[in-house]
Each structure stands twice: as C-alpha cells, then as structure tokens.
N, C-alpha and C positions, 0 to 999 in steps of 0.2 A: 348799211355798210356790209358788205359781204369780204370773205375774208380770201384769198386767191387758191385753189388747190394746195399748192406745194406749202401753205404755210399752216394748214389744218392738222396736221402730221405733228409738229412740232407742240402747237398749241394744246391737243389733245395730250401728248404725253405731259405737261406740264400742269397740264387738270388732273391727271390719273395721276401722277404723284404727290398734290396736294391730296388729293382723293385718299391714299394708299397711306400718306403722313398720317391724317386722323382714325383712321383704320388702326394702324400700327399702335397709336397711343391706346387704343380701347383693350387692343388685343395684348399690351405689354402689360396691363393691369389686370388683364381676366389672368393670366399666365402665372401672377403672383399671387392670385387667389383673389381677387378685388374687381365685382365684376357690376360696378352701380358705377355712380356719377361720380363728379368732383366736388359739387356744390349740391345742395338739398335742392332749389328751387328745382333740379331735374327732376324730383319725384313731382313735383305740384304738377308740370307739366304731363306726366303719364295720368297722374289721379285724375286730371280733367277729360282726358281724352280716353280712358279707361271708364269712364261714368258714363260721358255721351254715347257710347258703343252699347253698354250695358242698359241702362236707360232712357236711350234718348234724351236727357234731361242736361244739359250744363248746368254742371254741380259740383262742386268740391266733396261737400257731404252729401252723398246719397240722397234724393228728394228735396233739397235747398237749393234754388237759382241761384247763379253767384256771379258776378262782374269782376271776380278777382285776376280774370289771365291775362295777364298782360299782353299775349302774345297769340290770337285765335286760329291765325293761321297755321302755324308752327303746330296748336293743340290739335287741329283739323287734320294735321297729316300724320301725326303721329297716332290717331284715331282710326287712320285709316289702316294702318297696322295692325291694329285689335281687331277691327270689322274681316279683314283678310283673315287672321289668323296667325300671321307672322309672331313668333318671338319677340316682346318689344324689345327688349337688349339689339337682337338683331336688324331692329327694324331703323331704330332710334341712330344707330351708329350708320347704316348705311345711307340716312338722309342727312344728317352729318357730312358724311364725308363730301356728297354729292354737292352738299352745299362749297364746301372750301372749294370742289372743282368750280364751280359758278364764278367765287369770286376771282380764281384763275383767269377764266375766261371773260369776265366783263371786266380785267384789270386789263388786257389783251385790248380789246377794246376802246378804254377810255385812253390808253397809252397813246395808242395811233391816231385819237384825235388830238391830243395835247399836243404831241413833239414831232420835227419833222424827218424823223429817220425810222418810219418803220420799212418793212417789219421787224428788225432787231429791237425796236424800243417797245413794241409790244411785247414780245418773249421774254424781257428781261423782266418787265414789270408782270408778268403771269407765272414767271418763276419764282420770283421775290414773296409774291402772294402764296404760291405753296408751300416753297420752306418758312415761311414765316412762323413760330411757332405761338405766338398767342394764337393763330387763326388754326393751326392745328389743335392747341390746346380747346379752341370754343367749338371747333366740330366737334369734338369727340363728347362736348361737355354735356350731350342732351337739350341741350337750349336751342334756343332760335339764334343766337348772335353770330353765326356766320350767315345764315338766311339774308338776315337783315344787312350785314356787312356787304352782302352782293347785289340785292333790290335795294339798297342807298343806293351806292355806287352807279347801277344800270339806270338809276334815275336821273343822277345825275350825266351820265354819258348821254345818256338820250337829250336830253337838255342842251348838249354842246349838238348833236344832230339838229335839233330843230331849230337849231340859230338860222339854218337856210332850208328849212324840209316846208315845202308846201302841200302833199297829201293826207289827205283829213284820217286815212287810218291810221298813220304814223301816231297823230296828236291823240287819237280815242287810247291805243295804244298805250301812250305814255301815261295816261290819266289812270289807266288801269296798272299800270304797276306802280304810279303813286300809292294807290288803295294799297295793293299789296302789301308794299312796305308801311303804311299805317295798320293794317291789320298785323303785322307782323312784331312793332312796335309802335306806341303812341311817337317817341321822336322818330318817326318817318315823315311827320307833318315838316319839318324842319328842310331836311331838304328836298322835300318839294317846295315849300313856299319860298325858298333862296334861289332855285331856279326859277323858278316861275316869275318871280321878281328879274329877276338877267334875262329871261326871252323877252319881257315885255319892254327893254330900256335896248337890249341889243335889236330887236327887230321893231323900233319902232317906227320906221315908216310906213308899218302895216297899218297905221291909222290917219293919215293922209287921206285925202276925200278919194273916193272912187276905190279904194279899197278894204274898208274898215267892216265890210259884209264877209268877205272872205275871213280875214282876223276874229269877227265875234264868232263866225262856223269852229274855225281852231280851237280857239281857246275854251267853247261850249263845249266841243264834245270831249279836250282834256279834263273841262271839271265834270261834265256827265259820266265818263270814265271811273272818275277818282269818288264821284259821289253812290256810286251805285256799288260800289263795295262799303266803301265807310258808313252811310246811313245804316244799314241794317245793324252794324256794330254800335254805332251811337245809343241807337233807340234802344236798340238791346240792355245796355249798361245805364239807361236814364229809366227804365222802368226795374232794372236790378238791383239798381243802388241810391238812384237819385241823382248821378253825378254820369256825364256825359263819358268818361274819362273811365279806363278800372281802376279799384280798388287801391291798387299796388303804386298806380303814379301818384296819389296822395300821401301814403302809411309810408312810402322807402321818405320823401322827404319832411315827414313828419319826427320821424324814427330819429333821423341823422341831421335833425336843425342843429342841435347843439355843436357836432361837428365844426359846420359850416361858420355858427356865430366865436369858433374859440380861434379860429387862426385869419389871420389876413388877408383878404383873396389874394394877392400874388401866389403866397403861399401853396396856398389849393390850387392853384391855376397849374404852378411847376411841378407839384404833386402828379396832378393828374395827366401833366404834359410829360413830364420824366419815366412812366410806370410804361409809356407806350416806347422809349429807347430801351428798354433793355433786352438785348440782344445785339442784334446785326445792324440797328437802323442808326444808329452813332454813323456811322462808317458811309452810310447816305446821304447823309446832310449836304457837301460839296454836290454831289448830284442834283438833289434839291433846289441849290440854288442855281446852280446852271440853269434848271429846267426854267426855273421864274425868271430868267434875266433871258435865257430863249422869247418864252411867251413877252415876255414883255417888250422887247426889239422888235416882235412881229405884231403889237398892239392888237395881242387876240387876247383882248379881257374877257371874254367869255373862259377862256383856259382857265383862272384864276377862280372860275365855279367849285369847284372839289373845296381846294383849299379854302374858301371861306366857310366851307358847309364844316369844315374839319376844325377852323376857328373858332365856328360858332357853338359847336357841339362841346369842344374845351369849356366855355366862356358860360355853357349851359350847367355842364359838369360843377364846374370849379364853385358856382354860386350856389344850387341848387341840393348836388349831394355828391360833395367832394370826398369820394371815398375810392381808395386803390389796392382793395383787398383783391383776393382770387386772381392778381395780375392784373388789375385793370377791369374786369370784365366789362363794366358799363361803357368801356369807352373801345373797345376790343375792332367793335364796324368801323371806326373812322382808320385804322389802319392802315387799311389799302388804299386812303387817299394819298398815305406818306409815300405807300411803294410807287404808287405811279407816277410821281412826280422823281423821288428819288434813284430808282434803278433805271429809266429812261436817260434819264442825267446823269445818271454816270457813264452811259454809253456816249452820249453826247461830248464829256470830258475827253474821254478814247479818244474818239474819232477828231477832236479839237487841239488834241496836244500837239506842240512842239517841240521841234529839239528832243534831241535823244534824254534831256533830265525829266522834261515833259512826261515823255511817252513812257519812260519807267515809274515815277509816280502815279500817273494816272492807270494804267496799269494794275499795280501794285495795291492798288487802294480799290479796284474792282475784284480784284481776286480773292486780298482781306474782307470784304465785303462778302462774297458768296464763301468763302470758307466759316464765316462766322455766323452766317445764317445758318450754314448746315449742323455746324457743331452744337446751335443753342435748340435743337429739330432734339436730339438727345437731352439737353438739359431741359428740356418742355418736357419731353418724354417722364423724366424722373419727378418734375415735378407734378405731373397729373399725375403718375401713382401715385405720389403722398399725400395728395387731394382728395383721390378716392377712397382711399385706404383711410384717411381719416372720420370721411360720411359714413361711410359702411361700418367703420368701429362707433362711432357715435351715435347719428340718427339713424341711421337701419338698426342697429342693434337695441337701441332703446323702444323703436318701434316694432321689434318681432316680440321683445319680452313684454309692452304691453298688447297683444296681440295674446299671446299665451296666457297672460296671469290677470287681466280686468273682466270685468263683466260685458258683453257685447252694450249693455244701455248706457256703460261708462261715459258720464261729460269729463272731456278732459281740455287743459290749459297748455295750449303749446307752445313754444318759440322755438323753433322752428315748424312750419308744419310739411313737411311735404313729404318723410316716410313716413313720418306717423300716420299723415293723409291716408297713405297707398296701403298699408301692409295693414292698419287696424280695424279702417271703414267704422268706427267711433265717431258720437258726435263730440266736434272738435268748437273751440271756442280758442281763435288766433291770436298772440299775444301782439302780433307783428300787426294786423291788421288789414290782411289780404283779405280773407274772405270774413274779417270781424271791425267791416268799418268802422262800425258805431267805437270801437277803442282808439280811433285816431285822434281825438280830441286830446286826449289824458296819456296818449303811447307812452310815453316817460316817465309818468306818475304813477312808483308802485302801489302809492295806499288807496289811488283812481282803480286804478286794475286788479287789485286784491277785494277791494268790495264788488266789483263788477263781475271777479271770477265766480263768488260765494255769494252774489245776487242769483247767477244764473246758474249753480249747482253744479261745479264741478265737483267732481270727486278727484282728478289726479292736477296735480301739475308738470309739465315737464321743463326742463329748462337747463343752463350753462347757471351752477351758482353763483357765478359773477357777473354774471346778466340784472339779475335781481336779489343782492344781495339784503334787501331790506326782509323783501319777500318771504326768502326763501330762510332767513333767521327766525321767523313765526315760529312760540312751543304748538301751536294747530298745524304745522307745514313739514310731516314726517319722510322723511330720505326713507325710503325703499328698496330705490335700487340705484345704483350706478356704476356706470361701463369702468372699464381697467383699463381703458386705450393706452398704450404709450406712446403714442405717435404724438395723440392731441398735448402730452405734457411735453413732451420734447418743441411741438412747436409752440408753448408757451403761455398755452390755455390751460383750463380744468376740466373735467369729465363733466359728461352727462349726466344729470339724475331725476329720477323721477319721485314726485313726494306724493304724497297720500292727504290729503285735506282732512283731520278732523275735525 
C-alpha cells in the first residue's frame, strides 16, 4: 500500500510530533536536573549493550554470558550507539522518539485498512498515536515498548494485506518482521501466531487442489523469514540458560505469582484493562464501537485481527502477571490497537450524524477527545519526571555510592539490578532473577535467598527494606547507607539501603 503524495505531508508531521512529544518528556526532565530513566530496567538495557561494544561478549557482568534481555533487538541498537560513539543519553532518546513516530505511521496504515473513510481515518488514528501519552511516556522510557508497540501493530497490518497479497516477497517480508517483533519481545510470538491463524481460515481456498503449491511457497517463506531471526536467539538462550525463553519471561512471573493467586481474574483483568483509559481513551470508546459495528456490516472479520491480538494480550496480562505499576508499562504496545479502531470511529460518527443534535454531540465529543489527549501530553510530561527523579534519587544514587565506597572484587545482592549493573561493573548476584536464574525457584523465599546469597559470598546487599523485611532485620545485615529521597516517601515507599553482610 502506498500512501498518495498529498497525504505524506500530513502523516509525516504527525510522526514528527509524536516524535518531538517523547523528546520533549526526556528534555523536560534533564532541565529539572534528572537526566536517566523512569524505571531501572533502562539501565539493564544500556549495561547490555555497553558490554557487547566493550567486549564483544553478551553479558550483564563483564565475562558472564547471560540470557537475561528480554529485548536483543532494542540491546543491538542501543549498542550501536556505543560502537558509533554517540552519547547514550542522546542516542537512547532519539531511537525513542523515532519509535513513537513508527507507531504514528503504521497506526496511518492499519487505520486505512480497517475503516472506510481514509485518508481522514488514517490521520486521525496517527495523531491519536502521537499525543497519546503512555506511548510518549515509553519512548522516552529507554526501553523497547514502543519499538514493539509498532512491529506488533506492522505485523499485524500486514496480516490484513496478505488476506489478498499473492507476491512471495510480501510474505518473506512479513515473516521477517514477525522475528523482529519476537526478538524485540518474547510476546511478539503472540500476534503473529493470531495472525497467522486468520490468514490461514480467511484465505483458505488457497488449499483447494491445483493450488496448495503456491500456498506451501507463501506460508514457507513467512516462516523461513521469522525463523532465521528467531533461531539464532533461541539457541543462544538454550545454551545460556537452558531455557529456550530469557531469563526475565520466567523470574517477572515467578516474582508476581502471588499477585496473580490473591485477587480474581476479572479483577486483574479490569486492572490491567482500566490502567490503559487513563487519559483521553474514555472519550473513544463510542468511536470504537462504531468502528466494530462498521467492520462487522462489511463482514471484514479479518478487521477484527488487532482487536483480538489486544484481547488476548489482556487475557495474557490479567493471568500471568497482573501488574499496573509505571502506568501500565507491560501492556503500554497494545495501545495503539485501541486508537485505531477508536479515533477512525470517531470520524466515522462525524461524518454519520444527523440532525443538527447529532452533529453537535458528535462533534463535541471528538473535540473533547483531542483536547484531552493533548492536555494528559502534560500530565505524562509530570509524571515522567517524577519517575525519573525517583530512579536517579534511588538506584543511581545508591549505585554511584557503591561505586565510590566497595571494593571493585565486591559480590554484591541486588533487587534492582540495572544501575548498580551500569555504574559499578561489580559481580552482581540478582535477587530478581534476570541474570540469577538459578533464584527463580525460591524468588519469594527470604531464608532460600539469604542462604544463597551467603553460600555465594556476597559481601553487600542492596535493597527497598520492605522488599525483604525478614532479611534485611538480620543482627549479620548492617544498614550502611541509605538515600534521603523525598520523592520516593511522598510516593509512598522507603528509601534505598545498602547493608553490609557480616
């Protein structure tokens, strides 16, 4: 699908201001003196990609293989930052942003295959995508999760193309940005296999006799595609760890069973369905439905692809590790499935109404819609600096002072690891279990992970005292040091501290 002249113009500046949105939040935080992440896991991802550049080796700690990254792609680019020589600060925020423009553009995209009124139903759903401010919030956050919020998406859009696309590059193509998005995240397998299941039910008379030769070409060279990225990653992580999978997809739902077993799924289901309205997407919903009640009048169940992918990632969420801290983040990519069905729908409402009561609500209720998007663009803004501002007072801070005050041969115990990662280059023993599988059995169990720490000789531990309160009450477990932050006690935590093992 190619997009006409006159409508590149448009689309382009709606990239460049999503673009310019997650710029903004990095640069409104360095301004206040806060110039890191919002979440720790940003450091894992530089300490990875910092090591590879350094030593050719993936490694969290220095000469240790490790299967911990969730995200190899994301670590590969932000690598290539360090190998150029780029500032990673500078480097990390501009692939960021470049991300949110993508998902701009492939919202542009999947829009004009859904509904039938573009190009307006494209713009609307590529601007919805840039002011949106979780997706501002997750460019700027250092992570992969608008990467991935744009290779889901592109996967899925291509998926609705190949409901009629017969050229074999298209499908090698698609198979290769399958991979992407699995190397990007492991739930990338997710919706590919949703599509891929909907090409094969939507086009199946591709197996009909006299043409089932053309169909195995297709479908072979999407999964030669998708396999010639993934295998290398596979094998990598089964001779890393033992486990086909990193690190990280086992330890997060290891970490947070109890979570999951204390409340009801509905519960967690609404959780983590509710934590992705806040904002401007309330005010969507009537467009939403419009769009589905479109799609489904024109009995284009292929339409109906995003949306399940968006279902089913809830339904993965809600059971697995129902958790809606940092705003969602886990669930942050399925976003722009809501805008594209929602802000196209609401154009569709415009353009549908009657009557002069009509045409003022429906109206009135797009305009509420984009003034509320823009104004939560600010209230994302304030909250990533309070995000940042709290890493930087906590684990940066606790990681420069052991930096300064340990022995370089110091084992140390972490939970969090990912400034201490970066800033001490210490061998590290993960309490969380990213890069210290062998703790996922016991994650929960302080008196498992107190013998384990003091089997393997640490000397410090660091930690949130309410993390491990058993622990960290040891007369052998001496407080040291800990941060002053007031931010972290205003939002309702405790400081950082660091003990001393005798």
């Amino acid at each position: 699908m190619r997009w006409p002249k006159s409508d590149r113009g448009i689309l382009a500046a709606a990239a460049a201001v999503g673009a310019a949105g997650a710029l903004a939040y990095v640069g409104y935080a360095a301004a206040q003196g806060f110039a890191g992440f919002p979440l720790d896991d940003g450091w894992i991802h530089q300490t990875y990609a910092r090591n590879l550049v350094e030593t050719g080796v993936w490694a969290y700690v220095p000469g240790e293989v490790s299967a911990g990254s969730t995200s190899p792609l994301w670590t590969l680019i932000l690598a290539l930052g360090y190998a150029l020589g780029v500032p990673f600060r500078t480097w990390t925020a501009a692939a960021g942003a470049l991300s949110v423009a993508a998902v701009a553009v492939v919202a542009d995209r999947v829009a004009r295959r859904l509904t039938p009124c573009p190009p307006l139903a494209g713009w609307a759903a590529a601007l919805a995508c840039a002011l949106e401010w979780h997706l501002l919030w997750a460019g700027a956050s250092g992570m992969e999760t608008a990467l991935f919020a744009a290779l889901a998406l592109a996967v899925l859009g291509g998926a609705l193309g190949l409901a009629r696309e017969e050229r074999l590059w298209a499908w090698l193509g698609w198979g290769l940005l399958g991979g992407a998005a699995f190397l990007t995240r492991p739930e990338g397998l997710l919706p590919l296999g949703l599509a891929s299941a909907c090409l094969l039910v939507a086009r199946r008379a591709d197996w009909t006799r006299g043409r089932r030769g053309a169909a195995l070409a297709r479908y072979g060279l999407a999964a030669a595609g998708f396999l010639a990225l993934a295998i290398p990653y596979l094998v990598f992580n089964w001779k890393a760890s033992g486990t086909i999978l990193p690190n990280t997809f086992y330890a997060k739902q290891a970490e947070y069973r109890e979570v999951a077993e204390a409340l009801p799924w509905l519960v967690r289901a609404a959780r983590v369905v509710g934590v992705q309205f806040v904002g401007g997407m309330a005010l969507l919903v009537p467009g939403m439905v419009a769009a589905w009640r479109d799609i489904a009048r024109r009995r284009d169940w292929m339409g109906f692809l995003p949306l399940a992918w968006w279902a089913a990632t809830v339904a993965l969420y809600a059971t697995r590790l129902p958790v809606t801290y940092q705003h969602g983040r886990y669930v942050m990519p399925v976003i722009p499935v809501l805008l594209v069905y929602g802000a196209p729908g609401t154009v569709l409402l415009v353009k549908a109404a009657r009557g002069r009561a009509g045409r003022i609500l429906s109206r009135a209720v797009a305009l509420a819609a984009c003034a509320v998007l823009a104004a939560f663009v600010v209230v994302g803004a304030r909250a990533y600096l309070a995000d940042v501002r709290i890493i930087d007072s906590e684990m940066v801070d606790v990681a420069q002072w052991l930096d300064a005050n340990t022995p370089p041969d110091a084992v140390i115990a972490v939970h969090d690891i990912g400034a201490v990662g970066y800033f001490t280059r210490r061998p590290l023993l993960d309490l969380a279990g990213l890069v210290s599988p062998e703790v996922v059995p016991f994650i929960r169990d302080e008196n498992r992970l107190y013998a384990y720490i003091r089997a393997r000789g640490a000397s410090y531990l660091v930690t949130f005292p309410s993390w491990y309160p058993q622990m960290t009450a040891r007369p052998d477990v001496v407080m040291v040091y800990q941060t002053r932050s007031p931010w972290t006690i205003q939002a309702g935590s405790d400081n950082m501290a660091v003990y001393y093992l005798r």
